[in-house]
C-alpha positions in Angstrom: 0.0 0.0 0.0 3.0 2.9 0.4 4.2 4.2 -2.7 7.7 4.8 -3.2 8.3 8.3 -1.8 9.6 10.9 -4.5 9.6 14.2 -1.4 11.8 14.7 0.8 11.4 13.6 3.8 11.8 17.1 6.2 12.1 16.3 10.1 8.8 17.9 11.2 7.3 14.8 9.0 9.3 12.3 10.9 8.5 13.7 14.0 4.2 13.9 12.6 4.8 10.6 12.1 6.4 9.3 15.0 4.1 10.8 17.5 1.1 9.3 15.2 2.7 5.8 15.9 3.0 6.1 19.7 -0.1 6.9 20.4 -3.4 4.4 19.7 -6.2 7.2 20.2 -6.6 7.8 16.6 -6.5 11.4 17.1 -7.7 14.4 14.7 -5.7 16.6 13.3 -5.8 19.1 15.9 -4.6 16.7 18.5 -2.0 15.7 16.0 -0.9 19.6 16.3 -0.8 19.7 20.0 1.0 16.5 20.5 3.6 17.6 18.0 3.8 21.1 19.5 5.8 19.7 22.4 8.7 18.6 20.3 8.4 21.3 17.8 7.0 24.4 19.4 7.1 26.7 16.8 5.2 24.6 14.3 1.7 25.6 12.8 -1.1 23.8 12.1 -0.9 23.9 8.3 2.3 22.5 8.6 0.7 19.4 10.4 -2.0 19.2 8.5 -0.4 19.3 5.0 2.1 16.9 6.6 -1.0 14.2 7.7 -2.2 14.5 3.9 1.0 13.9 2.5 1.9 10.6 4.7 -1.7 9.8 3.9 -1.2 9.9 0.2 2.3 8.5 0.7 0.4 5.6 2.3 2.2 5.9 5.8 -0.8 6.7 7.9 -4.4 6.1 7.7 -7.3 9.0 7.5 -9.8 7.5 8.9 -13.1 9.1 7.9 -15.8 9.0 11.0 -19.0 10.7 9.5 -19.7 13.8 10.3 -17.1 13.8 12.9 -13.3 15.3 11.7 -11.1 13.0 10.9 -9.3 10.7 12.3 -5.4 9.3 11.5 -4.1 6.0 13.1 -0.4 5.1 12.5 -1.1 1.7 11.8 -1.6 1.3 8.3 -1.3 -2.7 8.3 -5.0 -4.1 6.8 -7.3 -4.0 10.2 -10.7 -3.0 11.4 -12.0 0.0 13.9 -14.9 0.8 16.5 -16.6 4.1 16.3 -18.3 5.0 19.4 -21.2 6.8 18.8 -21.7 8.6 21.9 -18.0 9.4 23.1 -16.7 9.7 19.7 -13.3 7.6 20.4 -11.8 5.2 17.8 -10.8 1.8 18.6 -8.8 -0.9 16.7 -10.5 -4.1 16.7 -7.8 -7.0 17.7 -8.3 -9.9 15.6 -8.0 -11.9 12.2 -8.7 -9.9 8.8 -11.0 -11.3 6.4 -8.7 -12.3 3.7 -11.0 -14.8 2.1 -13.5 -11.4 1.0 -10.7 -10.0 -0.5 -10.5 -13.2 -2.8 -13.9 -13.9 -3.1 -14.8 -10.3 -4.2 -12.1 -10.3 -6.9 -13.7 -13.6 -7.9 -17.1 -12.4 -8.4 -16.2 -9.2 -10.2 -13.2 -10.2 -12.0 -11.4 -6.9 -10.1 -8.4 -6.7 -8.5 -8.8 -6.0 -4.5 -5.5 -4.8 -2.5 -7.1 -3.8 0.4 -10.8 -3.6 2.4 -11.7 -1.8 5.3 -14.9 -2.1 7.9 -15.8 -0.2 10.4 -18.3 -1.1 13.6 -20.0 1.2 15.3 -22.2 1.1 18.3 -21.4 2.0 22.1 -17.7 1.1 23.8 -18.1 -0.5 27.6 -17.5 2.7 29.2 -20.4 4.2 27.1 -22.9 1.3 26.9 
């Protein structure tokens, strides 16, 4: 899924995307900013921001789209599936075996080439239920 990167990579990206990594919230962009603002105190949100959409299309992080929520980004971009809560709003990665066999069984039917899926659950977390 990551394409071979023709930018260069600038240290305020490295840092984006380290701090994505660490953490498992699967913040928005805005958290992104302030998490990144205690290594790099001087940086703007653009910066961030443009920085997110780049390692998005660069296929190093995941935007995860929740609705009519903002969006999310998760530093795990290996194939797996997420929990929305609807009434706190957190993300949650769902541990657990990937359906492989749809992938192969869709490309079967329609005679297209699948690389990836996602799904997404939503309902209430056990703090919320």
């Amino acid at each position: 899924m990551r394409k071979e990167i023709l930018r260069r990579n600038t240290r305020q990206r490295e840092i984006i995307l380290e701090e994505l990594r660490k953490v498992k919230s699967h913040p928005a962009a805005n958290e992104v900013f302030r998490i990144v603002r205690r290594r790099i105190p001087n940086i703007s949100f653009s910066t961030v921001y443009r920085n997110l959409n780049l390692l998005r299309d660069d296929g190093y992080v995941l935007e995860l789209t929740c609705g009519k929520y903002s969006c999310r980004y998760d530093g795990t971009v290996s194939n797996h599936y997420h929990f929305y809560c609807l009434k706190c709003k957190r993300v949650f990665d769902i541990e657990g075996p990937v359906l492989k066999d749809m992938d192969k069984g869709v490309s079967k039917k329609t005679n297209f080439k699948v690389i990836y899926h996602r799904m997404d659950f939503y309902g209430y977390c056990k703090g919320c239920k």
